[in-house]
Structures are given as structure tokens and as C-alpha cells.
C-alpha positions in Angstrom: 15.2 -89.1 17.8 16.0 -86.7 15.4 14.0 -83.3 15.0 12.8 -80.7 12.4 13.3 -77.2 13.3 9.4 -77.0 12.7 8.4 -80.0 15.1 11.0 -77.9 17.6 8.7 -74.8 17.4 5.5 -76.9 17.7 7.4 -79.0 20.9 8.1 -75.4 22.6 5.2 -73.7 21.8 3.4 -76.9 24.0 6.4 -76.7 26.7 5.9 -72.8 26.7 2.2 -73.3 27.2 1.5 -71.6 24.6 -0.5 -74.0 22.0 -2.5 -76.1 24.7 -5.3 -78.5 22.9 -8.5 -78.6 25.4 -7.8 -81.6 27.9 -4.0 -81.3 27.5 -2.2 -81.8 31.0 -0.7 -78.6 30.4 -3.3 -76.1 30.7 -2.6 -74.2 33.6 -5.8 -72.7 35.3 -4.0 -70.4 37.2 -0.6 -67.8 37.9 0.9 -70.4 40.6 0.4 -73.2 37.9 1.8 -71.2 35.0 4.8 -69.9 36.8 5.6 -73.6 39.0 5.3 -75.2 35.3 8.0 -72.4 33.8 9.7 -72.1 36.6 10.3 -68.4 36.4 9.1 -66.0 34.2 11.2 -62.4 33.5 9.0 -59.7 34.5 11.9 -56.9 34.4 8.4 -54.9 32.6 5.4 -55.6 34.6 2.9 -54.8 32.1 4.9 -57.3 30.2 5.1 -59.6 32.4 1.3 -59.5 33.2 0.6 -60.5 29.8 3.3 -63.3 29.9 0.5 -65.1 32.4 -2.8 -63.5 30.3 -1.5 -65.1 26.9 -1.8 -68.6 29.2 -4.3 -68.2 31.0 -7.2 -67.4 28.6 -10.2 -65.2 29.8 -8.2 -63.7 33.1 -7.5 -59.9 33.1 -4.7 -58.3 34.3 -6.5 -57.0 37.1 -7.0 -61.0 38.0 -3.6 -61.5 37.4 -2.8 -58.4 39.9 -5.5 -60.2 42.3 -3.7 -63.9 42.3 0.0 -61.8 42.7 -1.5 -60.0 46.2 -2.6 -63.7 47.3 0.9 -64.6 46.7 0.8 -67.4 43.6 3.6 -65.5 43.3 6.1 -63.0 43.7 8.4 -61.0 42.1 12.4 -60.8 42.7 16.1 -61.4 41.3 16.8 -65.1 41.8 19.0 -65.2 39.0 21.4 -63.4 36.3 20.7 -60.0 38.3 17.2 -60.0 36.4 14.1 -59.5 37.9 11.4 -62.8 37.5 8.0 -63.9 38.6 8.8 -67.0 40.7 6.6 -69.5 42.9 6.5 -67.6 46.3 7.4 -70.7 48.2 10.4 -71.3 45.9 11.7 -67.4 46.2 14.2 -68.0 48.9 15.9 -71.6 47.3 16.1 -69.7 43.9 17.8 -66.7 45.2 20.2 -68.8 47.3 20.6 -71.2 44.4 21.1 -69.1 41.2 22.0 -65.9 42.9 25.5 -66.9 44.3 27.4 -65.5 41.3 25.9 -62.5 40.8 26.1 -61.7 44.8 29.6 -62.5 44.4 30.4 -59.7 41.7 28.4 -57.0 43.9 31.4 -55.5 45.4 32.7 -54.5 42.2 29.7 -52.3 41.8 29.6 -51.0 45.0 32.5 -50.1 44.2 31.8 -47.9 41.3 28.6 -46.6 43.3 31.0 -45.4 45.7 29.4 -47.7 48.4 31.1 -49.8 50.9 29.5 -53.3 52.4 29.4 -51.7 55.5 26.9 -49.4 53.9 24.8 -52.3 52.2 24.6 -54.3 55.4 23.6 -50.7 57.4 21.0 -50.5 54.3 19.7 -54.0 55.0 19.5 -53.4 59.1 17.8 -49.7 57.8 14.7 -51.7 55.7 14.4 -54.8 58.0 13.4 -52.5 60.8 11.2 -50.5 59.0 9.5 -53.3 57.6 9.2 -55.5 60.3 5.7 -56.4 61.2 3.6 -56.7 58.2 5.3 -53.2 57.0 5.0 -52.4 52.9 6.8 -49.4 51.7 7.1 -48.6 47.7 10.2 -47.9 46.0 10.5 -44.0 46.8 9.3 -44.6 50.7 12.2 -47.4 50.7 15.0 -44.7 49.8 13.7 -42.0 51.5 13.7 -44.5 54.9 17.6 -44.8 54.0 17.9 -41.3 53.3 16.9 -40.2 57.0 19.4 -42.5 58.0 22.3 -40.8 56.1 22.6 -43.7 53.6 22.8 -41.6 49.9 21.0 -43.3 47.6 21.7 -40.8 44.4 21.8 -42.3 41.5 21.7 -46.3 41.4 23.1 -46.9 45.1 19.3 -46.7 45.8 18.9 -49.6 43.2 21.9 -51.5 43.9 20.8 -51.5 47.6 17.5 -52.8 47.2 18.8 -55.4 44.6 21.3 -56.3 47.4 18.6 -56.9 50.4 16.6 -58.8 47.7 19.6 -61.1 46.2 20.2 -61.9 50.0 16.8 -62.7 50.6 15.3 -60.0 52.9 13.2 -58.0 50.4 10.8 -59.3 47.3 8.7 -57.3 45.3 5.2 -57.1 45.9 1.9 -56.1 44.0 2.7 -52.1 43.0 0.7 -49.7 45.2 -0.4 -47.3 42.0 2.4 -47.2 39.8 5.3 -48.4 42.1 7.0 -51.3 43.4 6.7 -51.9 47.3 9.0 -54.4 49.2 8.5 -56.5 52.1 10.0 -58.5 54.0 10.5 -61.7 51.9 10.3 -64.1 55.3 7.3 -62.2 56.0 5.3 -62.0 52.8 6.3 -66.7 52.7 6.6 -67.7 56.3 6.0 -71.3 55.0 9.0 -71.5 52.3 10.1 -75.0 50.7 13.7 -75.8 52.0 15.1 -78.6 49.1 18.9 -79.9 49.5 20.9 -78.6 47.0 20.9 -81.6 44.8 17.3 -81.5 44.8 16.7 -77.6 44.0 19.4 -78.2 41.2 16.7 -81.2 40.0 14.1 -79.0 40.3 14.8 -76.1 38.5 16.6 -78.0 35.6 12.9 -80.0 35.1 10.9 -77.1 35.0 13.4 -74.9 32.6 13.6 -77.6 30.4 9.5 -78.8 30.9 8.6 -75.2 30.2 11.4 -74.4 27.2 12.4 -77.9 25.5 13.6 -79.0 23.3 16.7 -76.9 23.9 20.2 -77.3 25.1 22.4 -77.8 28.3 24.5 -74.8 27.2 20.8 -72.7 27.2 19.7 -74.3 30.7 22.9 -72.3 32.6 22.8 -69.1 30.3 18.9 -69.0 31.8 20.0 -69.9 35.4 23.3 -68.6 35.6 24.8 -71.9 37.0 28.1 -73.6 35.8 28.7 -75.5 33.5 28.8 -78.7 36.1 25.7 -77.2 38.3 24.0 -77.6 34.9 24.9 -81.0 33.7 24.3 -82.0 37.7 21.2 -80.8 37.8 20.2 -82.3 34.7 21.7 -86.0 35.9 18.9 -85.3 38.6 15.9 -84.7 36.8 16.9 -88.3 35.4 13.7 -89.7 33.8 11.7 -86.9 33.3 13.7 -85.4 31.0 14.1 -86.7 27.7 16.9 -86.2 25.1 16.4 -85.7 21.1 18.8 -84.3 18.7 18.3 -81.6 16.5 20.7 -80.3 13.5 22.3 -83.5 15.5 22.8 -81.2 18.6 21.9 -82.8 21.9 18.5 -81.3 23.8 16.5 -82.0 26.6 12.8 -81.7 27.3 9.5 -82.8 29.2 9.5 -86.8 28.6 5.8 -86.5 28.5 5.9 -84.2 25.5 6.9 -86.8 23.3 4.2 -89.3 24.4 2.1 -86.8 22.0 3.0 -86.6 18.2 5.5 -83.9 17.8 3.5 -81.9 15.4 5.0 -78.6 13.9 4.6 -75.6 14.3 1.7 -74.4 12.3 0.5 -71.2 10.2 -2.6 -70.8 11.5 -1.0 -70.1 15.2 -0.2 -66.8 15.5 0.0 -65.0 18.9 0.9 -61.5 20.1 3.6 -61.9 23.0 5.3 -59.2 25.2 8.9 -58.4 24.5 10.1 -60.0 27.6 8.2 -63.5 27.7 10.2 -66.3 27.9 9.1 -67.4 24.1 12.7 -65.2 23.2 14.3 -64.6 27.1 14.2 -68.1 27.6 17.2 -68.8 25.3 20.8 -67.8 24.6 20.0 -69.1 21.0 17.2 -67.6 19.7 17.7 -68.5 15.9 14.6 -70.7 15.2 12.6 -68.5 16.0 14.0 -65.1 14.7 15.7 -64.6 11.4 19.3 -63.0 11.4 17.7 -59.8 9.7 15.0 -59.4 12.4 17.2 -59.1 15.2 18.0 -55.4 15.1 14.4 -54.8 15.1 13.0 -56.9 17.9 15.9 -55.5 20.2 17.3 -52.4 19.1 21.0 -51.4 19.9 21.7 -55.0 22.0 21.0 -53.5 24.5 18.9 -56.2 26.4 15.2 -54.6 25.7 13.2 -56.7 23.5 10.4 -55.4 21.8 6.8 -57.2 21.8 6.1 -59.6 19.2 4.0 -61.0 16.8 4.3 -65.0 16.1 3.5 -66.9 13.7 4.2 -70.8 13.4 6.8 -70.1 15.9 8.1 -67.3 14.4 8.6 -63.5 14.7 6.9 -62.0 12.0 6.2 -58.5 13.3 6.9 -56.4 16.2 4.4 -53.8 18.3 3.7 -50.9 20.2 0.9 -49.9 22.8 -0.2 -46.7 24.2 -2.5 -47.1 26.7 -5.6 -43.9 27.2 -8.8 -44.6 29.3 -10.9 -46.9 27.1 -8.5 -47.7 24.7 -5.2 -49.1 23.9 -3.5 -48.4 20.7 -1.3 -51.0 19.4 1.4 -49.5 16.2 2.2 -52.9 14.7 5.2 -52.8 12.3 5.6 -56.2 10.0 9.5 -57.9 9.3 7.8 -59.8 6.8 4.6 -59.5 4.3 1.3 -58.7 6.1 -1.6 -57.9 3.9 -5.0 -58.7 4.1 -6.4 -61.8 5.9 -3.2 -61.6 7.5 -3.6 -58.3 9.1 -7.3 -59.3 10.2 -6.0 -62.1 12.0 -3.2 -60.2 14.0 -6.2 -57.5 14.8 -8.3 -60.4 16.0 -5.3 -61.7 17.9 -4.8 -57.9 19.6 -8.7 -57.9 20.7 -7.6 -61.1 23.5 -5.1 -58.4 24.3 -7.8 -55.7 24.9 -9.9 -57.7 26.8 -7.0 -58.9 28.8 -6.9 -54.7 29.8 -10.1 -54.4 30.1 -10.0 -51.5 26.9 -11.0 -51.5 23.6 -8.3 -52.5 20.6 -7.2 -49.5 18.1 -5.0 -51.5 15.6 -2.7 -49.2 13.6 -0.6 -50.2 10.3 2.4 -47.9 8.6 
């Protein structure tokens, strides 16, 4: 089967779980739904990522969000690409040891530059799993200043790098911030129950749900999100076997959900329009972004290259404007800045879209124009 670009924007908009008719299958009811279906969702930001589950999960606030993260729907850590994600809790220790090989294996060259030794990062490790043990939750500035007492410098990013490191080797995950920090525990404390697939079977796994939660999109996009090989890719991919299905678009091979093409492909329409986070996984879930961005939008939505994407406005698919909040007591105040014509009606929808927003923070919506 050959696709349109616009039946490709209306397939991923369903697989993203983004346009969900009333009695679809994929309306998730809840954060452990959303992120099993996606499989992992970047949460680098985590007001960001907060509103990567609100836009799915109509009517919840991000204080509901904050509630379902301390009963451990899930969790946040780096499973792969060095990035940190929302993951299934249960699924936190598999993805790390899964996805996180590569990365792990190029940590010595920054220790390096840190000026840190392994001795130091394993001393590090010993440091936070003793002061941890137990139930223990320390945030980010308690962690360092635990190694700090022990004569571990943490200057700089070695105070980073070794908390990345006891996460990537699965001791620490990130829990629910306590104010405006992180806090770590101990990741075999926060899951004692964690699933324990082969290695065929997590490559399965996590190859259905990238490709349930993205498609239609490529092989080549499935490893840049996961980090795997080349072969892990195509492996995991043999795996999923009949659940995936492939189509062809611009007669390039894709994969996605065989279920999504039991319903009639329809595009991608003008009357959906959505405001998205800069990090959701509408953009970060691809290496090749063109459908949805235009060439000339690019430099706008993330500035420099530099791997921070701003927060969008989408319509049919595609990035029409990007925005800006400030957040004061009772309101927030959202600077949106068009990439393509917005006047009238048009601007009343995206201010209609930005009051879910509100809601979602529990504030009231001050739009603002150039």
C-alpha cells in the first residue's frame, strides 16, 4: 500500500494518540496507558513533558499527572541515547540495560574530560546506594552534597555525569520533584516487581510500541529513537512479526500498528489543530521530521541546532506556529509567534486550543500576538 504524505500525518496523529475518535481502542485513560502504548516519552523538560501526557489524556491536570508519577505509572530515567524519558516503571530496568549499552560504553571518554576516573563513579555509586538504602529520597543538591562529604568533587558536570552514570547502570531513577527539584531513589527500590524479557523479546517489545505509537515511519527512525544497530533494529522488527504492518510512502518502506489500517487511513485534517510542548514525541520521535515541518521552519522551532525544540502549534499535522509561556499565580501567558498566516478565526481557534492548556495548570489563559 502506497501512502499520501497527508494520510501519513492523519496515521501518526492516531499512532501518537493524538486524534482519538470516542470508542477508539486507543484512548488511553491513564499515564501508565499512554506511556506503555508510546513506549517512552522524552521528558528532558518536565513541564514539557507533563503536558506530553495532558494533551492525551483530556480533563487530567498536571497536578493529576504529578499524582499518577508518585504512584509509579511511571518513572523517569535515561534508557536511551543519554536522554532523559518517561518510561513504564516496570520496564525501567530492561530499557536501560537494552538501549543504554552504547552510550554506557562511551562514558569513559567523558569522565575523562570531567577529570573523573571509574574508580570514582563506582565510589559515587557505593556513596548514593548507601544513602539511599531503605526507602531513602534525596533531590538533586542533597545527592551531590552526600558525595561531596565523601570527597567525591562534583564541580561542574561530574555531579551530572555521576548521577547519569548510577542511573544508566540502573541504581538510580528519577522520581516526582520535591518543590522544584529532581530526587533519586533507588531504582530496585522505587520497582521491586520489574518485568525481566529475554533479549529477543525486549528487542520485540520496544520495536512494537515505537512503531504502534509513531508509524508509519522507517527502520532507519526506529534505531535513531532507540539507539540500537542497525541489526538490533531490523531484529527487533522480525520479532514484532504480525503486528506490525508495512506500507510505502514516496515508495520508502515503513512500519506501523497493523490495527491502524483496519480503520480508513484518513488525512490529516484542517480543523485539527493542537498546541504541543517542544519536546513531545510529535517532533522527538523522528530523525526525519520533514512532513511535518517545512525546511524554512526549522531554525525557528529549534534555534542554533542545538537539540532544544520550541513548543508548537499544529495544524493538520503540521507546525504552523511556535509558543512561549510564563507562568505567575493565576495565570499563564502564552507569546505565540506564527511561521505561517494566522488571522482571525484562525487565531480564535489556537486561543481556544491554549485554554485546554490552562485548565491543564490549573490557571487562567493570557494569549498574546506580535
Amino acid at each position: 500500500m502506497e501512502l499520501s504524505p497527508q494520510q501519513v500525518l492523519g496515521l501518526r496523529m492516531s499512532s501518537l494518540l493524538l486524534r482519538v475518535a470516542p470508542g477508539d481502542a486507543r484512548r488511553a485513560t491513564g499515564v501508565a496507558e499512554v506511556v506503555t502504548w508510546l513506549g517512552a516519552m522524552q521528558a528532558q523538560d518536565l513541564a514539557s513533558g507533563l503536558w506530553s501526557f495532558g494533551v492525551r489524556l483530556p480533563g487530567l491536570t498536571a497536578a493529576d499527572v504529578t499524582d499518577a508519577l508518585e504512584r509509579r505509572e511511571a518513572l523517569r530515567t535515561w534508557p536511551m541515547r543519554g536522554t532523559i524519558h518517561f518510561v513504564p516503571s516496570r520496564d525501567a530496568r530492561w530499557m536501560v540495560e537494552l538501549m543504554g549499552v552504547r552510550v554506557l560504553n562511551g562514558a569513559a571518554k567523558r569522565r575523562e574530560q570531567l577529570g573523573l576516573s571509574e574508580e570514582t563513579a563506582v565510589q559515587a555509586m557505593e556513596v548514593l546506594g548507601a544513602a539511599l538504602a531503605g526507602g531513602g529520597r534525596l533531590t538533586r543538591s542533597e545527592c551531590l552534597a552526600v558525595l561531596s562529604d565523601k570527597g567525591i568533587d562534583t564541580g561542574g558536570q561530574r555531579g551530572y555525569h555521576l548521577l547519569w552514570y548510577a542511573s544508566q547502570r540502573g541504581l538510580l531513577c528519577i522520581a516526582p520533584n520535591i518543590g522544584n527539584e529532581q530526587s533519586f531513589v533507588l531504582l530496585d527500590e522505587w520497582v521491586p516487581d520489574p518485568h525481566r524479557p529475554e533479549r529477543d523479546e525486549a528487542l520485540g517489545t520496544i520495536a512494537l510500541r515505537y512503531f504502534r505509537g509513531r508509524g508509519p515511519t522507517t527502520r532507519q527512525d526506529f534505531a535513531g529513537w532507540t539507539g540500537l544497530t542497525a541489526a538490533d533494529a531490523k531484529r527487533g522488527i522480525a520479532v514484532a512479526g504480525d503486528a506490525l504492518a508495512r506500507v510505502t510512502v514516496g515508495g520508502v518502506e515503513t512500519y506501523l500498528d497493523a490495527a491502524l489500517l483496519d480503520t480508513t487511513p484518513l488525512p490529516a485534517g484542517d480543523d485539527e489543530l493542537l498546541v504541543l510542548p517542544g519536546f513531545d514525541e510529535y517532533l522527538l520521535g523522528y530523525k526525519d521530521r520533514s512532513l511535518m515541518v517545512a525546511d524554512e521552519h526549522k531554525a525557528a522551532i529549534i534555534p542554533g541546532g542545538n537539540g532544544i525544540f520550541q513548543s508548537t502549534v499544529v495544524r493538520a499535522g503540521r507546525v504552523v506556529a511556535i509558543w512561549k509561556r510564563t507562568l505567575t499565580k493565576n495565570q499563564v501567558r502564552i507569546a505565540v509567534h506564527p511561521l505561517t498566516p494566522l488571522h482571525g478565526s484562525d487565531r480564535a481557534e489556537v486561543e481556544r486550543a491554549f485554554e485546554r492548556y490552562a485548565q491543564f495548570l490549573e490557571r487562567t489563559p493570557d494569549v498574546r500576538w506580535p
